[in-house]
C-alpha positions as CSV (number, residue, x, y, z in Angstrom):
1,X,16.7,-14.2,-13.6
2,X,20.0,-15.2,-14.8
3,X,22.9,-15.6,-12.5
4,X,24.3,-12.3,-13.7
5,X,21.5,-10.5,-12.0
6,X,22.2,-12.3,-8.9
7,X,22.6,-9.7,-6.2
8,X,25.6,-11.1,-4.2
9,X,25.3,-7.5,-2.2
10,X,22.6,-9.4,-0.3
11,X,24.9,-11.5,1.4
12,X,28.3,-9.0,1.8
13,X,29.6,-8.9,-1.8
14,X,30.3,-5.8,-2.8
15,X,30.9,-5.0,-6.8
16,X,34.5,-5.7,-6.6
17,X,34.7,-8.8,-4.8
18,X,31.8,-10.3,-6.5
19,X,33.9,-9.6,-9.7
20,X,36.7,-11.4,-8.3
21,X,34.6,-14.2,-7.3
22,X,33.0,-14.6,-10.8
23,X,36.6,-14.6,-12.2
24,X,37.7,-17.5,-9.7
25,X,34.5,-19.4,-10.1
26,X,35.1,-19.6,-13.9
27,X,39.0,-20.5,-13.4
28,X,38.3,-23.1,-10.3
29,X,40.1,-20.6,-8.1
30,X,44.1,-18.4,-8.2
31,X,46.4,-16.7,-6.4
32,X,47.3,-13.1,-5.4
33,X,49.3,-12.8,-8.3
34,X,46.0,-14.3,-10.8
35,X,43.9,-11.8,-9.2
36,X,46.2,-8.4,-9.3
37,X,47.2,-9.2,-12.9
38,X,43.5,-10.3,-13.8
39,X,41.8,-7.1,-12.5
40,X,44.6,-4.6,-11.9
41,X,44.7,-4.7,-8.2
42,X,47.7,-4.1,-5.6
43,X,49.5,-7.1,-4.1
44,X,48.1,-6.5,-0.5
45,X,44.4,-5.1,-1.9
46,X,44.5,-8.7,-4.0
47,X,45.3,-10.9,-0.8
48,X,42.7,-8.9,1.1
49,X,40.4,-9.3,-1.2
50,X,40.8,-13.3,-1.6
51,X,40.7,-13.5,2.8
52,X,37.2,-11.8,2.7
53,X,36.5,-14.5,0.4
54,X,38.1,-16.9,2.2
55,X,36.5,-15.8,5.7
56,X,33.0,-15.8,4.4
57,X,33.9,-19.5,3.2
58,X,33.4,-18.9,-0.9
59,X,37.3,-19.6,-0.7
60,X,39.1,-22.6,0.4
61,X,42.7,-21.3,1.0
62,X,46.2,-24.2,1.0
63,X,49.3,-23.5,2.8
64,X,51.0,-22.8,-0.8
65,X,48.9,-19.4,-1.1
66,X,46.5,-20.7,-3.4
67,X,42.7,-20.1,-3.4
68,X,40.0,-22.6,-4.5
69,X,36.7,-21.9,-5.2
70,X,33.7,-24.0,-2.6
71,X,30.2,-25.2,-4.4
72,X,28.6,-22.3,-4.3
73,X,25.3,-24.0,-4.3
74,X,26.9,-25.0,-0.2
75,X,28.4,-21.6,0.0
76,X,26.0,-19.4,-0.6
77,X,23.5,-21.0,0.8
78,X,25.5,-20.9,4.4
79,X,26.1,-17.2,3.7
80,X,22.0,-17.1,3.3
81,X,21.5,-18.7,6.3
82,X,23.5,-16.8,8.2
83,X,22.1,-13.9,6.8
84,X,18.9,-14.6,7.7
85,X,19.8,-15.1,11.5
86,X,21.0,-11.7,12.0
87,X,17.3,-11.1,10.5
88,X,15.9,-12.3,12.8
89,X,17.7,-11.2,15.4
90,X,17.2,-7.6,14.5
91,X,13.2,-8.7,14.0
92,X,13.2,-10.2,17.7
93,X,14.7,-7.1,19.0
94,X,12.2,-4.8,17.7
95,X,10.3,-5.6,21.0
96,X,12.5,-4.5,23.2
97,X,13.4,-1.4,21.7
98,X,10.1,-0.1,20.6
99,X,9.3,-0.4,24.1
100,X,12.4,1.8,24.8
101,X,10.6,4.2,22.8
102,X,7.5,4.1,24.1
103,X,8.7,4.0,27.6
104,X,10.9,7.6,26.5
105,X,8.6,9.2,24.9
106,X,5.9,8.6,27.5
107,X,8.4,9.9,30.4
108,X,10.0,12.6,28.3
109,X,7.1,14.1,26.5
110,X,4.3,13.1,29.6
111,X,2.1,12.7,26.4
112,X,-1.8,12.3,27.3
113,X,-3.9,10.2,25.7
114,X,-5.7,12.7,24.0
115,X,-4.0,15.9,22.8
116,X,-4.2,18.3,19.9
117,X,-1.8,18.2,17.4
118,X,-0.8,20.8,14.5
119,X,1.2,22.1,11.8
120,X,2.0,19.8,8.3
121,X,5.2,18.3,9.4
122,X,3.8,17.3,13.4
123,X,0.3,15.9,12.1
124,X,2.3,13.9,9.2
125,X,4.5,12.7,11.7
126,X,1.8,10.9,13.6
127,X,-0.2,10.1,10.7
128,X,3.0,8.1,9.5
129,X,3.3,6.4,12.9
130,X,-0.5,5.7,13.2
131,X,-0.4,3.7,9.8
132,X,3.3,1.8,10.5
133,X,1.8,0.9,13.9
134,X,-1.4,-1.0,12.2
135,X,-1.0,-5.1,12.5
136,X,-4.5,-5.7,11.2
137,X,-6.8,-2.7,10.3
138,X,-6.8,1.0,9.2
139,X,-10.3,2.5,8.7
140,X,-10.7,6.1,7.4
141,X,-13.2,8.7,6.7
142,X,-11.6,10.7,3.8
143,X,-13.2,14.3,2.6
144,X,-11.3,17.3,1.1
145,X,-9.0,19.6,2.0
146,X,-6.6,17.0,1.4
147,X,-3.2,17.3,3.7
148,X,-1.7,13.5,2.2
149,X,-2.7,11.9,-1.2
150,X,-5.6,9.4,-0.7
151,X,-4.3,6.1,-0.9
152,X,-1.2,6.9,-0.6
153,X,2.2,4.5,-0.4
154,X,1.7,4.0,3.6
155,X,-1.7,2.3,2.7
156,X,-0.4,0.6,-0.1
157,X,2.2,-0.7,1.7
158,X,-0.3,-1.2,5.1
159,X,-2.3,-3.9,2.6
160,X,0.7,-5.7,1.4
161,X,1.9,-6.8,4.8
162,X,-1.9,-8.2,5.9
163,X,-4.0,-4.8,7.2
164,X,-7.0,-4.7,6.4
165,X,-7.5,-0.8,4.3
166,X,-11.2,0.4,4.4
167,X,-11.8,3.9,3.6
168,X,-15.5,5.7,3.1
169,X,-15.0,8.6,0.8
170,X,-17.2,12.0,0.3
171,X,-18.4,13.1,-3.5
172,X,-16.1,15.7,-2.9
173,X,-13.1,14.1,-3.0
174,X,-13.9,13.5,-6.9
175,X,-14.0,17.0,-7.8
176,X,-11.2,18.3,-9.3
177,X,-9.8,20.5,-6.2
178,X,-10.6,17.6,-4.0
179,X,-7.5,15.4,-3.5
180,X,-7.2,14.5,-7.8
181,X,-7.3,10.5,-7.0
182,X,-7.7,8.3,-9.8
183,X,-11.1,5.6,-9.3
184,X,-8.7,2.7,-10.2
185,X,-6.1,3.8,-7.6
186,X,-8.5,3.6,-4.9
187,X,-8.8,-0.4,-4.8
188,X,-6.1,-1.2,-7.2
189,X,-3.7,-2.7,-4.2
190,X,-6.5,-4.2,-2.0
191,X,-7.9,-1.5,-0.2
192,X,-11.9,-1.2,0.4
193,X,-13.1,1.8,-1.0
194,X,-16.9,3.1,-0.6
195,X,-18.5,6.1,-1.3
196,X,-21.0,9.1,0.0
197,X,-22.1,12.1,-0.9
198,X,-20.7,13.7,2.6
199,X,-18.8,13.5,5.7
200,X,-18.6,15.5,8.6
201,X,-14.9,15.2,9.6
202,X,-11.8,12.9,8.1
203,X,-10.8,10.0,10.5
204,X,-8.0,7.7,10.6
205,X,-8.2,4.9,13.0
206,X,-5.2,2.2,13.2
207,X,-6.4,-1.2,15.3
208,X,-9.0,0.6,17.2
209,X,-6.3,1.3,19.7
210,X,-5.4,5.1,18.1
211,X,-7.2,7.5,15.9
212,X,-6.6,11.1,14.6
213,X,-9.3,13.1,13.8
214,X,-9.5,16.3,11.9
215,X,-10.6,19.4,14.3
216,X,-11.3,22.0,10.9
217,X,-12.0,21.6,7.5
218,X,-10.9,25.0,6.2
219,X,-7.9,24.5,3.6
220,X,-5.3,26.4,5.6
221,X,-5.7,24.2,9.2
222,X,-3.9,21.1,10.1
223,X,-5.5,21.3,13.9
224,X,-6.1,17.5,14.5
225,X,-6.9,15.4,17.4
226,X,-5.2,12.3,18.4
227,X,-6.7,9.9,20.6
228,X,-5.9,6.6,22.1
229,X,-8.9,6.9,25.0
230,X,-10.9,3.7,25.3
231,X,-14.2,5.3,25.2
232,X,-13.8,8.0,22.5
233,X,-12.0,5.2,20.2
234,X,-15.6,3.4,20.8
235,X,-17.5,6.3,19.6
236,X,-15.3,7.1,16.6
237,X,-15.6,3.1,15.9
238,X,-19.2,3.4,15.5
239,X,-19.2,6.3,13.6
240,X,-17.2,5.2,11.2
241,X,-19.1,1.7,10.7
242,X,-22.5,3.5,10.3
243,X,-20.7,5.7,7.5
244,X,-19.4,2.7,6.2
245,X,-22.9,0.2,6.4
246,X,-24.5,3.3,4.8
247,X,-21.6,3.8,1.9
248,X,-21.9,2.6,-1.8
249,X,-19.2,0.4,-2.5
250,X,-16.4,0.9,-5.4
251,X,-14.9,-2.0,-6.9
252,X,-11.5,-2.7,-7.9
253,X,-10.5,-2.5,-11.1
254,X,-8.7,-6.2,-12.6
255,X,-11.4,-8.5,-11.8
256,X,-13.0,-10.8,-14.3
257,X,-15.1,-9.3,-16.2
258,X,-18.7,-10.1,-16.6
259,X,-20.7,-11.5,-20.0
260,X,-22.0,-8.8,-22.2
261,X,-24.4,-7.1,-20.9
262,X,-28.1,-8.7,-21.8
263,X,-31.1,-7.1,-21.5
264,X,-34.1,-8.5,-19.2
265,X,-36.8,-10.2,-20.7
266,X,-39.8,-8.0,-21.6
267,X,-42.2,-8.1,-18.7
268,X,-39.4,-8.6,-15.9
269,X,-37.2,-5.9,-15.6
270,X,-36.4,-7.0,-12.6
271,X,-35.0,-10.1,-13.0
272,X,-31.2,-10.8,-13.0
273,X,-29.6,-12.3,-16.1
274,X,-26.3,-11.6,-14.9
275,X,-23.4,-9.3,-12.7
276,X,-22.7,-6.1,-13.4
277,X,-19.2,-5.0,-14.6
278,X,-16.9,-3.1,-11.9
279,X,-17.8,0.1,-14.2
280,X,-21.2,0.0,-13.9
281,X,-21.0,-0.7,-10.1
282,X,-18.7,1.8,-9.7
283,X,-21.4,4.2,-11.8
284,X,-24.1,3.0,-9.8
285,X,-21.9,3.9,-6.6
286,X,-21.1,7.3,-7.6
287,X,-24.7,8.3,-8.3
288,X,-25.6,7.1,-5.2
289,X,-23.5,9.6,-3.9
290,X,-24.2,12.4,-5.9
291,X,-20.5,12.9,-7.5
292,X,-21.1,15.2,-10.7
293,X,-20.8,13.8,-14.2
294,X,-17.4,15.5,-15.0
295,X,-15.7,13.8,-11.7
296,X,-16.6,11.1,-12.9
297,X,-15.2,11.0,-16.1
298,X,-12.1,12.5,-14.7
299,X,-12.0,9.3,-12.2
300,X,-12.8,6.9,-15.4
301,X,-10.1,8.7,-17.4
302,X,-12.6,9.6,-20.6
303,X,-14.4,12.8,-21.7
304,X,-17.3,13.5,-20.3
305,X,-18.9,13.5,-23.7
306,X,-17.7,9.5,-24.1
307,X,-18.6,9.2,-19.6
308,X,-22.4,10.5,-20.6
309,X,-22.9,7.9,-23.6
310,X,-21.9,4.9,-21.1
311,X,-24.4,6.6,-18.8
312,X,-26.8,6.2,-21.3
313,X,-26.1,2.7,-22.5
314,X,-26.6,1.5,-18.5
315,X,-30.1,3.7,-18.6
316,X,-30.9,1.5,-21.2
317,X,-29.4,-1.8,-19.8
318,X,-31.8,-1.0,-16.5
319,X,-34.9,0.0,-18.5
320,X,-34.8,3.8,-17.4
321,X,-33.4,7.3,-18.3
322,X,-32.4,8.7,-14.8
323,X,-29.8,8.5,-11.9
324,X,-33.0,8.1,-9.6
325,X,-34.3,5.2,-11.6
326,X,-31.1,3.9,-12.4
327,X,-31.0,3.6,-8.4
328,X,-34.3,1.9,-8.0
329,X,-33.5,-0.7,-10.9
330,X,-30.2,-2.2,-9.5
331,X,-31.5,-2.3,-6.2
332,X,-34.0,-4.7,-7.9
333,X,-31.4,-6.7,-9.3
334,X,-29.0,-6.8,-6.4
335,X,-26.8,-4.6,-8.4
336,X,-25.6,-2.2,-5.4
């Protein structure tokens, strides 16, 4: 980054009195009348300028109205600092006031701990909330009719402050009317993405301590319950970890990709000669849960045509010419 691309804004500058500060810093500093014939300003907006300056100690000002220019390097810095104090001020106070909310909403609203919610923009309120509100896990049980994009920004931005994203997804959510999701985009930003071929409601659980859970899957119902009950949390806990214990996992695109695949010795089918890439996992994966051949190419991003000759190709890497035995083999070879 060069010092032109600097954003001063950061620490109170805006666009014209950076300007003005470049321009000093360059000259070792001016007065009023440098500055207004400089850059065109008034007399009093030029003197008003050059205070700010001065008050946010970039400026050194002498009695004979002149204005010298303070190492930035100290300057800056100091404006940094302080900067960062009134960060964390505002961080340490986010306390207090969310308890303020909590404490209104609670006495205004006389909100139970489990209640039915409904309609797209009430149900995407508290989805938003639920996710915002996780410190260290969100776990989900995803399935079509879609009412938010799978993996969408709130999960994206869930894994980039520490939660830990797992989400068990049905075939169906790889059909083209199913929610459209990419494979990549599933893991691409950390989250944990398996697959089945079914699930019997969709789930969102932040911290164990709150969960929303879908009431109907017919395309035109948002009905949803939200829960924050101890004992129904439990249940919804363990049905989502036997859903996920069960689930074939997807992996992530970027990782280092294996050698070139080798065949087994003759004999030994069985025996590993080395990992298999994140496609054919993610192949494996998607068999395992019955997703069609044309999701899956949609989810790889190639023609089925092309999807069905790389289906063929790991047939013959694993010694068979089915999805069934395709299954069998990698389980021998700790492929899935």
């Amino acid at each position: 980054m060069t010092d032109a691309a600097v954003p001063l804004e950061l620490v109170g500058l805006d666009a014209a009195a950076e300007a003005v500060y470049r321009g000093l810093l360059a000259r070792g500093g001016g007065t009023a009348d440098d500055v207004t014939a400089a850059f065109g300003l008034g007399t009093g907006a030029a003197v008003a300028l050059l205070e700010r300056l001065h008050h946010s100690g970039l400026l050194s000002r002498r009695s004979s109205g002149e204005y010298l220019t303070v190492d930035p390097r100290h300057a800056l810095r100091a404006l940094v600092e302080s900067r960062e104090r009134q960060l964390a001020a505002i961080r340490d106070a986010t306390g207090p006031l969310g308890a303020l909310f909590d404490e209104a909403r609670r006495s205004s609203a006389g909100e139970p701990a489990t209640r039915t919610i409904s309609g797209p923009e009430e149900v995407g309120d508290c989805y938003y909330r639920l996710h915002q509100a996780a410190t260290y896990e969100i776990c989900g049980l995803a399935r079509p009719p879609f009412l938010f994009a799978p993996n969408g920004p709130l999960d994206e931005a869930a894994v980039r402050r520490g939660v830990r994203v797992r989400v068990v997804y049905a075939a169906a959510s790889f059909d083209e009317d199913g929610g459209g999701q990419e494979l990549g985009s599933l893991v691409s930003r950390g989250e944990e993405a398996r697959v089945v071929s079914s699930l019997p409601v969709k789930l969102t659980m932040a911290d164990r301590s709150a969960a929303m859970v879908s009431l109907s899957l017919g395309p035109d119902s948002t009905d949803t319950l939200y829960t924050e009950a101890p004992p129904l949390l439990e249940a919804l806990t363990e049905l989502f970890e036997r859903y996920w214990a069960g689930a074939a996992p997807l992996a992530g695109p970027g990782a280092q990709q294996p050698p070139a695949p080798q065949p087994c010795p003759p004999g030994d089918p069985g025996d590993p000669v080395r990992e298999p890439t994140d496609e054919e996992r993610n192949l494996l994966a998607l068999f395992a849960a019955g997703v069609k051949d044309d999701a899956i190419a949609r989810q790889f991003g190639v023609s089925t045509r092309t999807l069905r000759r790389r289906i063929q190709d790991l047939y013959t890497e694993l010694g068979t010419t089915n999805r069934f035995g395709a299954g069998v083999a990698a389980a021998r070879r700790n492929w899935v």
